[in-house]
N, C-alpha and C positions, 0 to 999 in steps of 0.2 A: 616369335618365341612361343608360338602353341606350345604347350607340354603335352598334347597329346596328336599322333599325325594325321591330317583331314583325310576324310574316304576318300578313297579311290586313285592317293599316291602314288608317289613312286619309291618304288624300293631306296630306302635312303643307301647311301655308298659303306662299304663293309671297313671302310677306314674310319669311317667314324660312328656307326651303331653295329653290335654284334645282336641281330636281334632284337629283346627290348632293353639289352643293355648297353651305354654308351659308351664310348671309348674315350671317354674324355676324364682327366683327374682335375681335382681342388684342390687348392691350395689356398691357407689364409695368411694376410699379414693383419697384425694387429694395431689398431688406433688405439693411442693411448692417452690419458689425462696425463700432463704433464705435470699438476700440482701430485697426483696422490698415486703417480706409477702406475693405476689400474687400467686394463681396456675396457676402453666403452662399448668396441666393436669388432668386429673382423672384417677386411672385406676379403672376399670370394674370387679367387682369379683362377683361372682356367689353363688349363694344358695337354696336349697332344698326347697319345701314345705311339710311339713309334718314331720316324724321322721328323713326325711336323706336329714338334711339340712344343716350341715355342708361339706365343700366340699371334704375332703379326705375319708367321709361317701358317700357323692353321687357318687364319680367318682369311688371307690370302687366295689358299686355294679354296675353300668354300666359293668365296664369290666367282672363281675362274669357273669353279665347276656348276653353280647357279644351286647351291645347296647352302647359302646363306640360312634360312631358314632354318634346317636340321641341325647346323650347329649349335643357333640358338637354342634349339627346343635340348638337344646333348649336355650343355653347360650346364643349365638350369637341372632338367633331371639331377645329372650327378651330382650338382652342387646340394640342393636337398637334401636327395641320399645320404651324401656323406654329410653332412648337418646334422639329420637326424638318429646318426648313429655315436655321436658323439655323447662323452658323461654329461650328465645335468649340469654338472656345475660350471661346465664350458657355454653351455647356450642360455644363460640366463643373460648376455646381451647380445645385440644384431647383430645379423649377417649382412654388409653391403653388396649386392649383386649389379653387377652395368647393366644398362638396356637401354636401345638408341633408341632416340623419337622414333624412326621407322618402324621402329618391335613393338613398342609401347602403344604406337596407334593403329596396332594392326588389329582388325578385330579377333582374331584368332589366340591374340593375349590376352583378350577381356571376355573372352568366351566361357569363363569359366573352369576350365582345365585346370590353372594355374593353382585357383585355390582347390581345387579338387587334389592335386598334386600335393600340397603341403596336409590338406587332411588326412592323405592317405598314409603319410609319414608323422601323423602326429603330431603338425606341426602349426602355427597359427601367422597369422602375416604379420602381428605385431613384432615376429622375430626376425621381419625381413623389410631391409633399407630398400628402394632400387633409385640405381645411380644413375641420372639423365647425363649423360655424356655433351659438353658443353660445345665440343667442337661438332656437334652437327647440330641439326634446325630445325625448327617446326616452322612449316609452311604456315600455319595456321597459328595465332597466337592464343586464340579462343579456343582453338581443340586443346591446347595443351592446356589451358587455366581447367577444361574439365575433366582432361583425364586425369591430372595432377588429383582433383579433388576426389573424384571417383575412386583411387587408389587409395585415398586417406581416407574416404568413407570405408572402404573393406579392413583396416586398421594398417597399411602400409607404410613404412617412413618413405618420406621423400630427401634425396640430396643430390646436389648439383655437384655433378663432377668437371676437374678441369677449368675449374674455374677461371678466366682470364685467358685461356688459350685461343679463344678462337673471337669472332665478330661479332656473336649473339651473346653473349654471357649478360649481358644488366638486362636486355629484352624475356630472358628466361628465366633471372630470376625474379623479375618481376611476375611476373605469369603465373611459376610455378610455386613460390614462398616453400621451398624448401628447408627444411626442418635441420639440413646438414647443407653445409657450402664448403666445399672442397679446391681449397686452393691451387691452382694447376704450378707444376713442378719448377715452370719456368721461372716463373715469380719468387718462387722458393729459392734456386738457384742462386747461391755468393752473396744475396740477399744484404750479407753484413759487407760490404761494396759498393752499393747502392743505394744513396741519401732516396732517391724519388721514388724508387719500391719501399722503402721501409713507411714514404709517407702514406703509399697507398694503401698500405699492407695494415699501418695503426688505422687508416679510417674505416677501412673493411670491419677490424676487429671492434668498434664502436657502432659501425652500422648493427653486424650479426648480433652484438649483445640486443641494440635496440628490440631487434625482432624478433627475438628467443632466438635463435637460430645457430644454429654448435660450427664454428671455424673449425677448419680443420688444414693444415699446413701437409699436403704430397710432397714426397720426394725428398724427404730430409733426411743430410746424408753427413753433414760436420758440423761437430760442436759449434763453430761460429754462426753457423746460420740456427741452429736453436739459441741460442744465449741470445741473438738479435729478437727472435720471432719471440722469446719469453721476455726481453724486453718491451716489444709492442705491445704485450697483452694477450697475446697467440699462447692458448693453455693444451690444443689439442693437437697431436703430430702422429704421421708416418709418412715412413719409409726405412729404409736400409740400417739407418745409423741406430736406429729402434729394434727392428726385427727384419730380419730377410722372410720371405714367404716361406709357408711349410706344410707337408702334408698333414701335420695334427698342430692345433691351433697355437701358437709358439710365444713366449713370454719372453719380456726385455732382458740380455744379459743382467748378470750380478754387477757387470762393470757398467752397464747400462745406466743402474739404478742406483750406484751408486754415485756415479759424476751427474747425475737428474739430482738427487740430494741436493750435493754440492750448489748446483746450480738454482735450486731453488732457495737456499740458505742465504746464498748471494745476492741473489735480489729481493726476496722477502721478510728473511729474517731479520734479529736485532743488530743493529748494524752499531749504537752506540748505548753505554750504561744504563742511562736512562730512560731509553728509547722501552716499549711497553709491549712485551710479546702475549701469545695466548696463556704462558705459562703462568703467569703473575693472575689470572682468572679464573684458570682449572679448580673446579670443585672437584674428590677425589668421589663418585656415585658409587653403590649398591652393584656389585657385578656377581656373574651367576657363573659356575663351571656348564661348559659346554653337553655335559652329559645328564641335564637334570630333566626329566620329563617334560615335556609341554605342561601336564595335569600339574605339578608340583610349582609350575610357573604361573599359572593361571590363580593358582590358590593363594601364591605371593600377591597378586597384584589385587587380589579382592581385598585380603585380609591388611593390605597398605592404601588407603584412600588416598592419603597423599601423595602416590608415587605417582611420577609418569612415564619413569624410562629405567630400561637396564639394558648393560650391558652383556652379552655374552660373551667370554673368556677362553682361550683355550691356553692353558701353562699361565703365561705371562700376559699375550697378547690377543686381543681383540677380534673376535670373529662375527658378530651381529650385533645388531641393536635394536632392541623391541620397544615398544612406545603403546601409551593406551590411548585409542583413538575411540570417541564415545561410548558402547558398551564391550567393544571386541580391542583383541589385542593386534599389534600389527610389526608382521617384522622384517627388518630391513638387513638381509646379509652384504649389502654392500654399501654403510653409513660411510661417510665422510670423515678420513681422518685427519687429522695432521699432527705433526710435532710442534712441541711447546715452546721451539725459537719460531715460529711464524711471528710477524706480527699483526699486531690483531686490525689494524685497518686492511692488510691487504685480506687475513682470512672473511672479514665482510665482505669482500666483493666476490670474493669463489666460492662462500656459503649463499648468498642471495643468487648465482650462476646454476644453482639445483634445479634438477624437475619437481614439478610442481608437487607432485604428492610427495617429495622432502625437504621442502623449501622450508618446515618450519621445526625439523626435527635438530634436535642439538648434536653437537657436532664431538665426536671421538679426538680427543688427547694422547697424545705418544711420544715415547722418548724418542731419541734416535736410534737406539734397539728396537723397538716397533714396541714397546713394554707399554701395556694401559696406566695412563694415568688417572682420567678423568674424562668428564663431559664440561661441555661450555653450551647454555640453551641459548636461543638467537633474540631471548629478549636480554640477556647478560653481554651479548656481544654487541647490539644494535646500541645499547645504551650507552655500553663504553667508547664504541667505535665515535659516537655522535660524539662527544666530550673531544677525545682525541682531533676529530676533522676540524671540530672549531679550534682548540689550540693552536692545530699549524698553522690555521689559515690566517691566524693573527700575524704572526711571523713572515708570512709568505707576502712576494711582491705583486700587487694587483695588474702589474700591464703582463707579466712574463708567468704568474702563480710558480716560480722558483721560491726555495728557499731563500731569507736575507740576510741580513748582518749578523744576527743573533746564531741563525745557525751555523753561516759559516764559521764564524768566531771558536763553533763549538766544535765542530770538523778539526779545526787547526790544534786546541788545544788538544783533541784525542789521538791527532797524528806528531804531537811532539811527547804522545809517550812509547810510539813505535818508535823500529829499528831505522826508516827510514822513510823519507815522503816528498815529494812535490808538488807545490801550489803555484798554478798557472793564473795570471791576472790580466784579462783581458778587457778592454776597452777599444772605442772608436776615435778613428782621428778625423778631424772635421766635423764633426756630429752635430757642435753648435752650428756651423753655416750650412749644413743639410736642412737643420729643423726649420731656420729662418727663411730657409728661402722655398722649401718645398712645402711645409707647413709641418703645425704637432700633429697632425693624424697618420700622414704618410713617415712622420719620423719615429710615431709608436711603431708602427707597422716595419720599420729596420729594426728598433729593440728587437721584436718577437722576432723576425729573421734570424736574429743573433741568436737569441735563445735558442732557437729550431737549431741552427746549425751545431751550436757547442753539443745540443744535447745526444745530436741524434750521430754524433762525433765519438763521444763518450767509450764506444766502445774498442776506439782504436789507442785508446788510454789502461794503464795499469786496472785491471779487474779490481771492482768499488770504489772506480773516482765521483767523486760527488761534485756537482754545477749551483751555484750561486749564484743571486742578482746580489749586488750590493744597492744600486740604485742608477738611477741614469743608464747611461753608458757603460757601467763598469760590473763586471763579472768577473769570479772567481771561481778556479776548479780547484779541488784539493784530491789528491792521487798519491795511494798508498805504495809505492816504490818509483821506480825511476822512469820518465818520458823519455822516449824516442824522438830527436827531431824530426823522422820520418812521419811522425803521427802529425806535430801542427802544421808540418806543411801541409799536407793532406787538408787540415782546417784552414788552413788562410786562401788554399788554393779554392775551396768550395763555396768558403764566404764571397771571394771575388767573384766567380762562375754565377751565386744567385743572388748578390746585390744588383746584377743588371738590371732585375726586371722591376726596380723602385726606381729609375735615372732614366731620363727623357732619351729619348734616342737621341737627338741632338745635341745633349751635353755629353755623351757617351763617344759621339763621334768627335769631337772637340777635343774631350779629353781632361773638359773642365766645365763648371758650371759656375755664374755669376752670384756673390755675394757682397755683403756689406761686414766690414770690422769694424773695433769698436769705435774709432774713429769717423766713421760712417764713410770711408774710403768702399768703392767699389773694387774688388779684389777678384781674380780667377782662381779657382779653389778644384784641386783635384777630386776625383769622387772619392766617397769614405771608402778605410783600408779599416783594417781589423787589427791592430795589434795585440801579441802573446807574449808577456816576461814572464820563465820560467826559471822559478828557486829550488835549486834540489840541496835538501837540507845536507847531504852529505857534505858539502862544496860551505857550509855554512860554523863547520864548530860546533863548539857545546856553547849553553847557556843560551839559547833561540826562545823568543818569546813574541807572540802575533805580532806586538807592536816594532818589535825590531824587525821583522820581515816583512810589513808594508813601508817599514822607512827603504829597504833596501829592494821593493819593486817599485818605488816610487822612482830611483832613482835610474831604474834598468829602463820604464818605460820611456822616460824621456829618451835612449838612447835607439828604443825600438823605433819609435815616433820617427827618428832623423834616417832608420833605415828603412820607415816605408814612404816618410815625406821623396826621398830619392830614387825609391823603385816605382813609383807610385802603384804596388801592389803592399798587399798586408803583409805583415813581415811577423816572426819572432825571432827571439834573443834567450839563452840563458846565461844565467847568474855565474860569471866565471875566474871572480875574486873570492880567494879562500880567504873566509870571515875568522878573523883570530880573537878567542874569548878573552875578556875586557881581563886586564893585570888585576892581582891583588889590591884591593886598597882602593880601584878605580870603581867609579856608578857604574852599571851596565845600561 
């Protein structure tokens, strides 16, 4: 990918340079932060003019024709170009550009050219990603550990594209410690279908946090596989469902950003009365109209010693935020906003997710109009956040870290002031002769099973059901309208599928495993099933109160129990006697 052609070439072919101008267009699609709608990036994709404009047609025939090369060097040209002719306020973040290990280690790309090319357009390499394409290889591990470096020494970002598609991805990125990791489209694909990608997919997004390192989800194309990927923890997306490519750099529909709301409301926001968002913290700061000199801002922050932040305004809402950094002022037109239903432990974790030079600036307040409320500084947030983690953690169960009794208790009460709900109670059959005869390690290690599977289940339940330990064996989901028994089949079916790999192969083959009751009688015991009693309060009457609906899953499980003791797979059952509210004059 020379960007400029070596002496004594060959005329390149007139379908794809006119000249020294390339016959090739840009097109960007945009990566977007998921908590705050904004792109972080663009990447750069290439296209034909004429019949072979698509690009698995153009790059095709390059190689038929042995003009690989000139393609390359065509892309890049025009992709530049038309980069650098773009408004400012479009290039204030990267451009992702692809280049295979072949390109990248050719020395005709490191010759110089390249940044020659971006200086001549005025442009600098911190504006420019380049994306190692995952499905091909470097022969050498060592060359790529120093090109990767060499490219970050000139100020280039590095990110792995494709991530997962091909044989070398962990060997590359190890190598390369790439600064973006791109998840290849596969892996994205139905995504919310697939318990063992979602597992892969949460440890990815805990690895990348570890390393700085920005996730990024290809290919996403239906709300279900975003609503999954933001429940893994997955903040950064593209593809389709986002933005289709375009010749000038394209932002998410209105309808886009508006069901992105939604979807972050839902999982982040206040979800109960007492539950403590960033709004309950917002101090309302010092904000400035957009139109006021630099000079006249400067004179403000001398003549206020104590200040250290303003915001800039335009109308209503929020356009920068300048902060005083030792003697000089510094300003940040693209702060971190969010609205005042966050709550404040998840905004601690997507405020510490900053690059470093605004890791410590405070963080912009909005209605759901986008209207400035306030700032919240990261030592108001860290303090609170800390207070909050220890609370739940008091609450929460130590082998499973779910919520316990206390909250679910509080779950129940907030859904007997809705229109309508169902609480699923699930427990283990056998679980006593599992633990005894396999031991309490391998039998924590089926709790947390259990927990993994309800949790990672959750999404095939009514949107904001919530998952419970109560203790032991026994868990509780509470879901804000009516289950499907298509849904716990789905769960009892997966529970059986990954309970196998806790049961010895040769009790599995049997069909039973040897125990002792209490009696001390030796007994043949099925392997654990999963049982589900499902209460839909509709089916239930008026006057419902927690205690009277564990009496009446108390008696539903016994019933579940008899139909998994006989299928010897996990079963559930719902609640299907209509509960008539107690006569006048009777106790409830």
């Amino acid at each position: 990918m020379s960007l400029s052609p070596p002496s004594g070439a060959a005329e390149p072919p007139a379908w794809l340079w006119n000249g020294d101008e390339p016959r090739i267009a840009s097109v960007f699609q945009p990566i977007v932060d998921l908590m705050t709608g904004e792109a972080i990036g663009y990447e750069v994709l290439s296209r034909g003019m004429g019949p072979a404009q698509a690009p698995h047609v153009l790059f095709s025939r390059a190689r038929v024709e042995g003009v690989s090369w000139e393609l390359e060097r065509a892309c890049w040209t025009a992709a530049v170009r038309r980069i650098s002719r773009l408004p400012i306020e479009e290039r204030r973040v990267p451009f992702f550009l692809n280049v295979g290990p072949d390109v990248l280690s050719d020395p005709r790309f490191g010759d110089g050219s390249t940044l020659e090319l971006l200086a001549r357009h005025g442009m600098s390499p911190r504006q420019i990603v380049l994306e190692i394409t995952e499905t091909s290889t470097f022969a050498d591990s060592e060359q790529l550990q120093r090109l990767t470096r060499q490219y970050m020494g000139h100020g280039f970002g590095i990110a792995l594209d494709d991530f997962g598609a091909g044989h070398s991805g962990l060997v590359t990125l190890v190598h390369s410690a790439p600064h973006f990791i791109k998840l290849d489209q596969a892996l994205v694909r139905d995504i919310h279908r697939h318990g063992y990608r979602q597992h892969l997919v949460k440890s990815l997004v805990a690895f990348a946090s570890s390393v700085d390192s920005t996730l990024i989800a290809e290919g996403v194309e239906s709300w279900d596989e975003l609503a999954v990927l933001l429940r893994l923890g997955l903040r950064h997306a593209q593809g389709f469902l986002v933005a289709r490519p375009a010749s000038d750099p394209p932002r998410p529909s209105q309808e886009f950003e508006l069901r992105r709301r939604d979807a972050i409301r839902e999982l982040h926001a206040q979800k109960h009365e007492d539950d403590e968002t960033v709004g309950g913290i917002v101090i309302r700061r010092l904000c400035v109209d957009a139109g006021m000199p630099s000079e006249e801002l400067e004179r403000l922050f001398s003549r206020t010693p104590g200040m250290d932040h303003v915001v800039i305004v335009e109308g209503e809402k929020p356009r920068a935020l300048v902060t005083r950094q030792s003697s000089e002022l510094a300003f940040n037109e693209r702060p971190l906003a969010v609205e005042d239903t966050l709550a404040i432990t998840a905004l601690a974790k997507v405020a510490m997710e900053r690059a470093p030079e605004a890791l410590y600036d405070p963080v912009v307040v909005i209605d759901a109009q986008g209207r400035f409320l306030g700032t919240v500084t990261m030592k108001q947030l860290i303090a609170r956040a800390t207070e909050l983690e220890v609370r739940a953690a008091t609450g929460a169960n130590p082998l499973t870290h779910l919520p316990g009794s206390r909250m679910i208790e509080r779950w129940i009460r907030q859904a007997l002031q809705g229109p309508g709900f169902t609480v699923i109670y699930a427990d283990l059959d056998h679980f006593k002769e599992y633990n005894d005869h396999y031991g309490f390690p391998q039998g924590d290690k089926l709790i947390r099973l259990t927990a993994r599977v309800l949790s990672e289940s959750l999404h095939l339940l009514p949107s904001g059901s919530q998952l419970g330990h109560v203790g032991g064996d026994d868990f509780v989901i509470v879901c804000p309208g009516e289950v499907k028994p298509a849904a716990l089949e789905s769960i009892c079916r997966r529970f059986d599928e990954e309970k196998r790999s806790l049961f010895d192969a040769g009790d599995l083959e049997r069909g039973y495993f040897e125990a002792t009751d209490r009696k001390g009688t030796s007994v043949q015991v099925a392997p654990v099933t999963l049982s589900l009693a499902a209460l839909d309060s509709r089916k239930m009457g008026d006057g419902l109160h927690p205690a009277s609906l564990s009496g009446l899953a108390a008696s539903l499980k016994k019933k579940v129990k008899e139909l998994a003791a006989s299928t010897r797979t996990s079963a559930f059952m719902f609640e299907r006697r209509t509960q008539q509210p107690p006569a006048p004059g009777e106790r409830g």
